[in-house]
Backbone as CSV, one residue per row, in Angstrom:
resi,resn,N_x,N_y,N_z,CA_x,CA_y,CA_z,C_x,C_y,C_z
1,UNK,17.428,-117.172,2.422,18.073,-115.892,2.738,18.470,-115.819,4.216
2,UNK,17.291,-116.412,5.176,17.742,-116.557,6.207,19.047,-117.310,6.617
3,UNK,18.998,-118.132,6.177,20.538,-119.319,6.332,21.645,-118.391,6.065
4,UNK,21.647,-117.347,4.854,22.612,-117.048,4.381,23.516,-115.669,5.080
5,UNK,22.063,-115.007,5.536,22.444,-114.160,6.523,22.972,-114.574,7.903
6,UNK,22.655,-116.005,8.314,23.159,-116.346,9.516,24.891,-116.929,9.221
7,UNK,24.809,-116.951,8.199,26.311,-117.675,7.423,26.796,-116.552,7.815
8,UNK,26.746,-115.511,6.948,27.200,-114.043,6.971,27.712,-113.522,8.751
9,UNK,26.994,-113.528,9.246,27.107,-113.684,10.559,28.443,-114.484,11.136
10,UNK,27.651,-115.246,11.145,28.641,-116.237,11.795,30.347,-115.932,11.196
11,UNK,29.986,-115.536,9.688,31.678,-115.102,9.815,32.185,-114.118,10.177
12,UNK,31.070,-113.469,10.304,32.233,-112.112,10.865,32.450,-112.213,12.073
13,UNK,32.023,-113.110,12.802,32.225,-113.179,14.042,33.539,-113.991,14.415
14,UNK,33.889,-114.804,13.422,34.706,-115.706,13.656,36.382,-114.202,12.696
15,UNK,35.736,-113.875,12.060,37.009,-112.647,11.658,36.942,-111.788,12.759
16,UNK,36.149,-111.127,13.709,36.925,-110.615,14.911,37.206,-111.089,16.053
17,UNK,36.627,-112.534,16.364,37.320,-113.509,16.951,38.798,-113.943,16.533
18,UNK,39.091,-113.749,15.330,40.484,-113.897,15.083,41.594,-112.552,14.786
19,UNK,41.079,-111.372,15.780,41.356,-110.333,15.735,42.112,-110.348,17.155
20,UNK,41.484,-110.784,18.137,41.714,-110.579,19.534,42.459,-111.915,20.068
21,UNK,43.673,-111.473,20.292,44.901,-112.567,21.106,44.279,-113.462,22.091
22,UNK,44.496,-114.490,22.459,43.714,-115.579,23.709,44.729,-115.836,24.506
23,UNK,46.024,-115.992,23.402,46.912,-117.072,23.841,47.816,-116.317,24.933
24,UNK,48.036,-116.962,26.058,48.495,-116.819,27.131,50.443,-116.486,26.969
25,UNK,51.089,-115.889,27.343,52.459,-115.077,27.161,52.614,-115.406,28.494
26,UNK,53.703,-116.248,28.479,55.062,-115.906,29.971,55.807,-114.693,30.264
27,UNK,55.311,-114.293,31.099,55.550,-112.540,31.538,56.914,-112.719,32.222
28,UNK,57.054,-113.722,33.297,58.440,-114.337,33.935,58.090,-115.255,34.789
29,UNK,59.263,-116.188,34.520,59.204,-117.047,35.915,60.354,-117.351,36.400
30,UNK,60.370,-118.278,37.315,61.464,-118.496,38.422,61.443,-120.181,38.445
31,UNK,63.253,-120.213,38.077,63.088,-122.055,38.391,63.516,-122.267,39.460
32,UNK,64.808,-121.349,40.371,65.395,-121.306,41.568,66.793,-122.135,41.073
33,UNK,66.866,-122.067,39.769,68.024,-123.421,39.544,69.334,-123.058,40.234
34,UNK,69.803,-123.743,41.206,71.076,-123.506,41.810,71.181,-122.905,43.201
35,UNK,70.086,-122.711,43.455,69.589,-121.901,44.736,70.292,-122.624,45.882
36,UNK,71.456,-121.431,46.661,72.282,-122.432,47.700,71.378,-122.001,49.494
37,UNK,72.276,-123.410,49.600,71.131,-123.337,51.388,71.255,-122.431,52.170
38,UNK,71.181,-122.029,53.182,71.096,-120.620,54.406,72.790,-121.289,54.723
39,UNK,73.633,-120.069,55.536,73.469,-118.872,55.002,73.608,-117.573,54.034
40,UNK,73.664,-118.912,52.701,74.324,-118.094,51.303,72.566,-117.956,50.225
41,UNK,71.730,-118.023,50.873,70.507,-118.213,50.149,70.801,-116.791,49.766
42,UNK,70.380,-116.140,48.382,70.008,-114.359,47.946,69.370,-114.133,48.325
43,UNK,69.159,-112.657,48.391,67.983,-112.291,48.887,67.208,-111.506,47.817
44,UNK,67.445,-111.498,46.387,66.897,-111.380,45.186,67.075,-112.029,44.091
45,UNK,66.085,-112.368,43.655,66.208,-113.708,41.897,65.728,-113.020,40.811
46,UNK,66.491,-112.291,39.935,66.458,-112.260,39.081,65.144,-113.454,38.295
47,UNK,64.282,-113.040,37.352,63.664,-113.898,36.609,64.611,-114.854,35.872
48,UNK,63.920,-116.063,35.934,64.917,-117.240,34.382,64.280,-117.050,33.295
49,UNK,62.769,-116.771,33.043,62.599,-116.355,31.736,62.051,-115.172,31.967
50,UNK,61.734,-114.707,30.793,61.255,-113.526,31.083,61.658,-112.023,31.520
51,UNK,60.659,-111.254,31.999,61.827,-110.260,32.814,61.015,-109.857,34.000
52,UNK,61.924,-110.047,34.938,60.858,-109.862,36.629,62.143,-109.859,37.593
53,UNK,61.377,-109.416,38.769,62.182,-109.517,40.366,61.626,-110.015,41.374
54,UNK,62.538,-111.386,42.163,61.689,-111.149,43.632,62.431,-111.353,44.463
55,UNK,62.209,-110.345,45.061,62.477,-110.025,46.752,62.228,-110.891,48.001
56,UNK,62.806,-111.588,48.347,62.804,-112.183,49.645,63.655,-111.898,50.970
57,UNK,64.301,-110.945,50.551,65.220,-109.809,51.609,64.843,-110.187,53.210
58,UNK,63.181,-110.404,53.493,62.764,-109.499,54.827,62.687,-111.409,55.675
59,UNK,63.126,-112.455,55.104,63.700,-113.753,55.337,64.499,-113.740,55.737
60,UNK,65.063,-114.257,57.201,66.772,-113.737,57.260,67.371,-115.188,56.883
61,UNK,68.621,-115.357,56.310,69.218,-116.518,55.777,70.412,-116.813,56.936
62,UNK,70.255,-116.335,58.162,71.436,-116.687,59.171,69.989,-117.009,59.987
63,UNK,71.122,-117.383,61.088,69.694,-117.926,62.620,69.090,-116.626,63.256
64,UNK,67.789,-116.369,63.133,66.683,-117.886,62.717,66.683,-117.904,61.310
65,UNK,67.111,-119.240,60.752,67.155,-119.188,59.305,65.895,-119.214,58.549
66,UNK,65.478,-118.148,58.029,64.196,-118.144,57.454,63.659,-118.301,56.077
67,UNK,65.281,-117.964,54.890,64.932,-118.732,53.827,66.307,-119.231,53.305
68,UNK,65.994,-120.369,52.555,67.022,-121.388,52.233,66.765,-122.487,51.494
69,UNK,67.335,-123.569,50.365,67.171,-123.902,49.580,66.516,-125.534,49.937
70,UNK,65.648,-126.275,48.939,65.365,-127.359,49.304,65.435,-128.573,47.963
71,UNK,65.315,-129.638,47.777,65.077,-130.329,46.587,63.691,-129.826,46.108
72,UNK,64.028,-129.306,44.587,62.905,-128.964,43.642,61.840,-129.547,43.270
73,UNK,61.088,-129.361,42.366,59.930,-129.999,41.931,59.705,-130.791,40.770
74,UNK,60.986,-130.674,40.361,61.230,-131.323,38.707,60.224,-130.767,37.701
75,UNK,59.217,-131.554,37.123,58.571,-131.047,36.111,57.428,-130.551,36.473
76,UNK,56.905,-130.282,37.558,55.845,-129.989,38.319,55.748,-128.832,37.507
77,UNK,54.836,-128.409,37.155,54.775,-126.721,36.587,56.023,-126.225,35.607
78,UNK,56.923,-127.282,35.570,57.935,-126.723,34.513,57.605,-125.694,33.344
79,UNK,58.477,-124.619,32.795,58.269,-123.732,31.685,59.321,-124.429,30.984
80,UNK,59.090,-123.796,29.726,60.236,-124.075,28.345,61.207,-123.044,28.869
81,UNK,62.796,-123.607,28.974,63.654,-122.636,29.881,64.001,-122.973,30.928
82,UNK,63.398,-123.455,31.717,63.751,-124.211,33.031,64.602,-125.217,33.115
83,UNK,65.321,-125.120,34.392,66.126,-126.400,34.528,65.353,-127.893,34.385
84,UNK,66.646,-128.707,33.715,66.121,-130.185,33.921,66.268,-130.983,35.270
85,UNK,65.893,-132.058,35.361,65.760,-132.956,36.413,65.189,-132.295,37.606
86,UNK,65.527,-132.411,38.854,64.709,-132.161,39.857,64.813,-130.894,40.299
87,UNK,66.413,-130.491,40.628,66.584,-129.165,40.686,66.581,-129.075,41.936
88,UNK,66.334,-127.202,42.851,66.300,-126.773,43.956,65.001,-125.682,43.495
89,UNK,64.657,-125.917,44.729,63.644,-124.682,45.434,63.932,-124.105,46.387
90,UNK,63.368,-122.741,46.576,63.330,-121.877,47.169,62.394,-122.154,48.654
91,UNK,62.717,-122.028,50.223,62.352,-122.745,50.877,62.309,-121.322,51.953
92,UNK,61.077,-121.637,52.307,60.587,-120.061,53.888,60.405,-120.968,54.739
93,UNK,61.091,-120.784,55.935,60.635,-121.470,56.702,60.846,-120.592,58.340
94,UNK,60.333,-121.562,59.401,60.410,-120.532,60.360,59.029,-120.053,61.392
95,UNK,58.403,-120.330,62.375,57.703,-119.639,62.681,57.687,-118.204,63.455
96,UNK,59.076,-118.067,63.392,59.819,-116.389,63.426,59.447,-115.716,62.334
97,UNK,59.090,-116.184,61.578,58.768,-115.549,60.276,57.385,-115.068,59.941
98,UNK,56.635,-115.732,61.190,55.198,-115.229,60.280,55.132,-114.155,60.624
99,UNK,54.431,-113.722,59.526,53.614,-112.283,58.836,54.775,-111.539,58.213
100,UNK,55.986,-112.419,57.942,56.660,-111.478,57.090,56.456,-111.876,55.653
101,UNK,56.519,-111.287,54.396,56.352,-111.600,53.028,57.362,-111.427,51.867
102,UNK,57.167,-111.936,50.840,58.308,-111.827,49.347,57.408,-111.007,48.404
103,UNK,57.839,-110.449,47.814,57.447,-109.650,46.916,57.938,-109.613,45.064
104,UNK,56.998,-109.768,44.570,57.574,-110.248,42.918,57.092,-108.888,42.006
105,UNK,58.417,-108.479,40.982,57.928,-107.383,40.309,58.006,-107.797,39.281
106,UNK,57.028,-107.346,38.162,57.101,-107.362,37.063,56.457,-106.142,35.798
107,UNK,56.713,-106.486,34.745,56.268,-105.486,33.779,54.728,-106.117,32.898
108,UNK,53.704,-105.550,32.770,52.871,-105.990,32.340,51.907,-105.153,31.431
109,UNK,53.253,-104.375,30.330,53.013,-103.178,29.481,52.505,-104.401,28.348
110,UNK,51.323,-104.005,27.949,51.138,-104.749,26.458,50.195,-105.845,27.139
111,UNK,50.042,-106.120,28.306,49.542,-107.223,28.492,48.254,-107.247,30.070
112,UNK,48.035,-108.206,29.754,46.254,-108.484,31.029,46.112,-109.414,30.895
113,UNK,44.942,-109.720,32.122,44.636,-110.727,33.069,46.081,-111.839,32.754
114,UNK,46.349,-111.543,34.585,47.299,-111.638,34.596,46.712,-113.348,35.493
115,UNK,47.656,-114.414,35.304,47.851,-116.196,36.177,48.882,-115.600,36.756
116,UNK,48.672,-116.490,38.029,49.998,-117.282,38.549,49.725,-118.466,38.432
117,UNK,50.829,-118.999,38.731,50.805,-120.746,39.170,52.790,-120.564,39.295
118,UNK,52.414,-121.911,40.600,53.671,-122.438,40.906,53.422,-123.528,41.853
119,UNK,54.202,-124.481,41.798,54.657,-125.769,42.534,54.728,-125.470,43.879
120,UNK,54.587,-126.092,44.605,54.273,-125.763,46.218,54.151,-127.109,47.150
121,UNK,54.680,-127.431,48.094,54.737,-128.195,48.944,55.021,-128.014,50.327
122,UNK,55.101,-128.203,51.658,54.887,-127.971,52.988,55.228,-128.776,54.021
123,UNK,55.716,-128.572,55.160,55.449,-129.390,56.483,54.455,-129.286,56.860
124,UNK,54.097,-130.447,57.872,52.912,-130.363,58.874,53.163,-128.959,59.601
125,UNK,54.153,-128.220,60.050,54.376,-127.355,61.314,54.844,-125.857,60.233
126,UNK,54.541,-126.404,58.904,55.014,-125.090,57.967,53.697,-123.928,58.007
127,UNK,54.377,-123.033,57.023,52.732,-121.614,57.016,51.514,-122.288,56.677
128,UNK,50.680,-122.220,56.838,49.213,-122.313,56.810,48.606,-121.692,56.249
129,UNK,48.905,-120.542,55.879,48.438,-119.310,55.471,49.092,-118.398,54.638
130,UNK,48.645,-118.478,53.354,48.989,-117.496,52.322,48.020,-116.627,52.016
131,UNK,48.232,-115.116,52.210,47.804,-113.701,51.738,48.104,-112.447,50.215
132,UNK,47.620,-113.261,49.205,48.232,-112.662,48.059,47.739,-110.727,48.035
133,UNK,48.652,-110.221,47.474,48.274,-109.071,47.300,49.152,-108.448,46.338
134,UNK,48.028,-107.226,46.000,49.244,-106.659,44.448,48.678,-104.859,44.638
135,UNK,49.954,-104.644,44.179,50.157,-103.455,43.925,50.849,-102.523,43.030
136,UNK,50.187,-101.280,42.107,50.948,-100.697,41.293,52.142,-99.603,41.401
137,UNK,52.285,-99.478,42.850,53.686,-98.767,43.132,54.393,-99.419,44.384
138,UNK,54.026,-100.446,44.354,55.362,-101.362,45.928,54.718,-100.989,47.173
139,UNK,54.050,-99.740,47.555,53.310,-99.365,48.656,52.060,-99.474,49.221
140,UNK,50.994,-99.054,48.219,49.959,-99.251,48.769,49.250,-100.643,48.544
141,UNK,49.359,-101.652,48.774,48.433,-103.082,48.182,47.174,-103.646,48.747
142,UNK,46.762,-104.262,47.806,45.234,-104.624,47.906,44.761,-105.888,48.169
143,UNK,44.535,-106.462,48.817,44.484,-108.033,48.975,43.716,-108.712,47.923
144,UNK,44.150,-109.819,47.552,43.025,-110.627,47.113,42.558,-111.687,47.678
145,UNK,41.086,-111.831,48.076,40.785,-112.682,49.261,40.431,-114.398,48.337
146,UNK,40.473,-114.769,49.297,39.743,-116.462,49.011,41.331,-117.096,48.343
147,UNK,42.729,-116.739,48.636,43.694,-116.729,47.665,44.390,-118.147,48.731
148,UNK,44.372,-118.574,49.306,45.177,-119.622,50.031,45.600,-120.678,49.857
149,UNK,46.944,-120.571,49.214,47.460,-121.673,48.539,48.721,-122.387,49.583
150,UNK,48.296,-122.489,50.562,49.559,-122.767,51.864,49.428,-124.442,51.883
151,UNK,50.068,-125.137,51.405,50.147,-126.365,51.414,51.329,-127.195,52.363
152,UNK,50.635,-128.350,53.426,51.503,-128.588,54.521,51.499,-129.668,54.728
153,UNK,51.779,-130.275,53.545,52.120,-132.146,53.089,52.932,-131.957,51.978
154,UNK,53.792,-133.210,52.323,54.996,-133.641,51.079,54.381,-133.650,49.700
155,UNK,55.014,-133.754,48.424,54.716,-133.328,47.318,54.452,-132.730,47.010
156,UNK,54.761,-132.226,45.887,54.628,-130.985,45.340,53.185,-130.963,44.285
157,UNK,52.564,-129.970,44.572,51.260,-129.794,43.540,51.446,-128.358,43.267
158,UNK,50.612,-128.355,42.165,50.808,-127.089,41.741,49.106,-126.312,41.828
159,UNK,49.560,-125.020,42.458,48.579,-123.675,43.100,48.104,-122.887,41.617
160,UNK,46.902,-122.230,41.626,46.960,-120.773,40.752,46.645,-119.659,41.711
161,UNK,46.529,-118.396,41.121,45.984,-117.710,41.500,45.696,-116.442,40.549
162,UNK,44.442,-116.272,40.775,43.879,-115.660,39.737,43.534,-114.026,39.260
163,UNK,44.328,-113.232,38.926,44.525,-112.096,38.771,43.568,-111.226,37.862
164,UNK,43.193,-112.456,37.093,42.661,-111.260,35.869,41.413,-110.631,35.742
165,UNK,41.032,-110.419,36.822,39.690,-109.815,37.265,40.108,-108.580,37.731
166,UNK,41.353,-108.489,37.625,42.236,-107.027,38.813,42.477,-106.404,37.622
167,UNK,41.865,-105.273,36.655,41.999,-104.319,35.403,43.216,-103.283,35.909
168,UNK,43.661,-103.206,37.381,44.210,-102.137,37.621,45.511,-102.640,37.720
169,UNK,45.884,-103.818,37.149,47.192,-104.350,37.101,47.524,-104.880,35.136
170,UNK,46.513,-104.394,33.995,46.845,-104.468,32.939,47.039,-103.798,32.280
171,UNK,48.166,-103.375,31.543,48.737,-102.860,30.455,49.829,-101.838,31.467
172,UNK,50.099,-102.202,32.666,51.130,-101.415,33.789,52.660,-101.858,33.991
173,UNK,53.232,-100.799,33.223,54.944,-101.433,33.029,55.604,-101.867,34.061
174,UNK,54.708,-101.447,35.520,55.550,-102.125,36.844,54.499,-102.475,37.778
175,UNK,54.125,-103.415,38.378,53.359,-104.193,39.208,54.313,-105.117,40.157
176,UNK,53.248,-104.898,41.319,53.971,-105.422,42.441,53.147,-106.984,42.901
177,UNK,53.398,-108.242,43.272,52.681,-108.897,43.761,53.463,-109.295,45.097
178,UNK,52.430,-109.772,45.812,53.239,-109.624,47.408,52.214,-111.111,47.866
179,UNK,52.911,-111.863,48.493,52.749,-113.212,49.115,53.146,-113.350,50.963
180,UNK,52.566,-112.624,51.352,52.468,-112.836,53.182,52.308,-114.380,53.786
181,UNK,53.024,-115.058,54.484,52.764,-116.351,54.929,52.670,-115.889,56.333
182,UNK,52.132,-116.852,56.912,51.678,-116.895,58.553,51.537,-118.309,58.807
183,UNK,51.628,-118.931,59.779,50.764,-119.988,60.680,51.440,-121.220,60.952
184,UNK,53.260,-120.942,61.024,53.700,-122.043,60.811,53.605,-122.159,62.200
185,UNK,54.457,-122.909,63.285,54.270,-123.480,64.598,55.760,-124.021,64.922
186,UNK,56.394,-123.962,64.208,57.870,-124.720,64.794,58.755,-123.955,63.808
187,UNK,60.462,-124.115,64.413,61.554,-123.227,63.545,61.586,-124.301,61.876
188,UNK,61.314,-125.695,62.214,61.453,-126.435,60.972,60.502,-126.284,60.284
189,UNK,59.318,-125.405,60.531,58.531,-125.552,59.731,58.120,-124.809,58.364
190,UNK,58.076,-125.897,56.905,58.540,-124.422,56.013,57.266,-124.432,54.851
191,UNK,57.415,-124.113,53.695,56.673,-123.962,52.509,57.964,-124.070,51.488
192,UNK,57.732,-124.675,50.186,58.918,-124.826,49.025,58.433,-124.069,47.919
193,UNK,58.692,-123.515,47.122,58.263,-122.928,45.984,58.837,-123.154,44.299
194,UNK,58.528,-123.513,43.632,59.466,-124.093,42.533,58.227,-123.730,40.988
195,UNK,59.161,-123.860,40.313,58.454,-123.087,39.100,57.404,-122.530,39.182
196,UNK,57.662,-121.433,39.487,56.876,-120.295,39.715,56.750,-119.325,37.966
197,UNK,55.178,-119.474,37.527,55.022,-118.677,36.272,54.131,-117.489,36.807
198,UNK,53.883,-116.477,35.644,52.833,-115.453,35.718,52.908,-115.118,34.070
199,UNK,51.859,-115.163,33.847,51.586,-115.450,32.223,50.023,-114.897,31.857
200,UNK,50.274,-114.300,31.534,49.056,-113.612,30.650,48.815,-112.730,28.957
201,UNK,47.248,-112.318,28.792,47.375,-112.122,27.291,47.798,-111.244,26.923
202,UNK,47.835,-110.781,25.344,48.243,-109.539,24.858,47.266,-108.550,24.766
203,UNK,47.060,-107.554,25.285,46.032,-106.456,24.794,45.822,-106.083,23.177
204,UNK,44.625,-106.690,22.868,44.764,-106.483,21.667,44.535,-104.926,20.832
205,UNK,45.614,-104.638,19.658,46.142,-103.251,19.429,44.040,-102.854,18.848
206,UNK,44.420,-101.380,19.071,43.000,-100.486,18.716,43.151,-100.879,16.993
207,UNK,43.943,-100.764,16.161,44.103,-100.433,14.556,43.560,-102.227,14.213
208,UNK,43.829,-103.017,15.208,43.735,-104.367,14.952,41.692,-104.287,14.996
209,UNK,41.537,-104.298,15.937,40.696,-104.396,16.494,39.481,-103.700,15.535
210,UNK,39.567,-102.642,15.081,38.706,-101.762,14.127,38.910,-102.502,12.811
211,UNK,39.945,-102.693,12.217,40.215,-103.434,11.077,39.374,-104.713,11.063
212,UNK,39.376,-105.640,11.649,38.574,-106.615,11.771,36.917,-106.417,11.847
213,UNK,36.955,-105.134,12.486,35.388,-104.983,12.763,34.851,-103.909,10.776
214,UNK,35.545,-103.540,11.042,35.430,-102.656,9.676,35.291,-104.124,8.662
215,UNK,36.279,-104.894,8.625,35.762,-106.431,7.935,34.668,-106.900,7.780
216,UNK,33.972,-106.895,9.030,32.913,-107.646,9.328,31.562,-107.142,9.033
217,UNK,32.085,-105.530,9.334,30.269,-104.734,8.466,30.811,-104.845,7.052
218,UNK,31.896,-104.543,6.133,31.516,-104.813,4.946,31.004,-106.339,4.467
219,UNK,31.839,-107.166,5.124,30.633,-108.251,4.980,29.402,-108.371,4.672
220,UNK,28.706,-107.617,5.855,27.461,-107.402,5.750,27.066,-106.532,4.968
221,UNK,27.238,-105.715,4.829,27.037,-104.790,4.125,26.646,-105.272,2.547
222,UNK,27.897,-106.007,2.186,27.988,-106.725,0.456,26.837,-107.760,0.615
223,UNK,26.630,-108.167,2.310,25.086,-109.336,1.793,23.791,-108.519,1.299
224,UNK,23.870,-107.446,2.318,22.566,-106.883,2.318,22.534,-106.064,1.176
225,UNK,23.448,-105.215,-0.061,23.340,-104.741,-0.769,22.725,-106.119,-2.367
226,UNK,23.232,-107.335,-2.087,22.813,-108.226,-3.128,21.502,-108.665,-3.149
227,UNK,20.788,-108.307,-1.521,19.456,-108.945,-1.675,18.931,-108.002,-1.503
228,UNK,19.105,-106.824,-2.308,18.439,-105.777,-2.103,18.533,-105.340,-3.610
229,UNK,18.807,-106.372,-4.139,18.774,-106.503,-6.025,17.370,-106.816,-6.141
């Protein structure tokens, strides 16, 4: 009886384990495909998948040229959607530039714990220092510490950064994330950015969620009423 009740168990656990979403959703990302050099760089990108914005406005793309395009990362972090072969990235550079930042918006109705990740590479004399921060109306933001993904050697590797501990950025139709660089040392000195994702789960629905659990006590329920014959 014991075995059978632990059987019993064990499935209902595995029926509201298969109640609640895991699987990770591309919220938006950015391939930079086509991205032209200073001084025609944008100063907003539209998302390539997905639906999002980012702002790099406060970069100036004339002298001192502060953002402007570089050879991409190819498959480094690639999404389904993204350009093929190597491509262009998006390139900050400048030590006129430090402490200024880009800012990425997105919608994150339906959804939590929120990833980043993106491809990233550097000069020796590029930022040093990355300051992530997020916010739910563009104004007030909150840092997230220990976040320093400033990389200042050739090749490209790919960064995360980890959001989903931040509850006050899930199930919010507009969220702000904000990326401050500092510490470069020379005008050549830059940071590259290239497939850039933010991907997270689905909140799983209340009717879902009870249904499965309502499953799982009749389960039990039908064991414990037979050995109670």
């Amino acid at each position: 009886m014991k075995a059978m009740f632990k059987t019993v168990l064990f499935a209902g656990g595995l029926v509201l384990a298969s109640t609640w979403p895991v699987r990770a959703t591309l919220i938006a990302a950015w391939d930079f495909k086509g991205v032209v050099a200073a001084p025609s760089t944008p100063a907003t990108f539209a998302a390539t998948a997905g639906s999002g914005s980012l702002d790099v406005s406060l970069f100036s793309p004339t002298l001192p040229t502060q953002r402007t395009s570089f050879t991409g990362a190819g498959s480094v972090n690639t999404f389904t959607g993204a350009e093929s072969g190597t491509g262009t990235a998006l390139g900050l550079q400048n030590n006129s530039a430090n402490g200024k930042s880009i800012v990425f918006s997105l919608n994150m109705s339906g959804f939590q714990d929120l990833i980043l990740t993106f491809a990233t590479q550097g000069t020796a004399s590029g930022f040093n220092n990355h300051q992530w921060r997020y916010s739910n109306d563009g104004t007030a933001y909150t840092a997230l510490s220990g976040n320093n993904t400033a990389v200042t050697v050739s090749g490209f590797v790919i960064k995360t950064v980890d959001f989903s501990s931040i509850s006050a950025l899930d199930n919010d139709n507009t969220i702000f994330i904000e990326l401050i660089v500092s510490g470069a040392t020379a005008s050549s000195g830059n940071n590259r950015f290239d497939n850039v994702q933010f991907n997270a789960t689905a909140v799983p629905e209340a009717s879902t969620w009870v249904a499965g659990l309502g499953l799982s006590l009749g389960m039990l329920g039908t064991f414990v009423r037979k050995h109670r014959k």
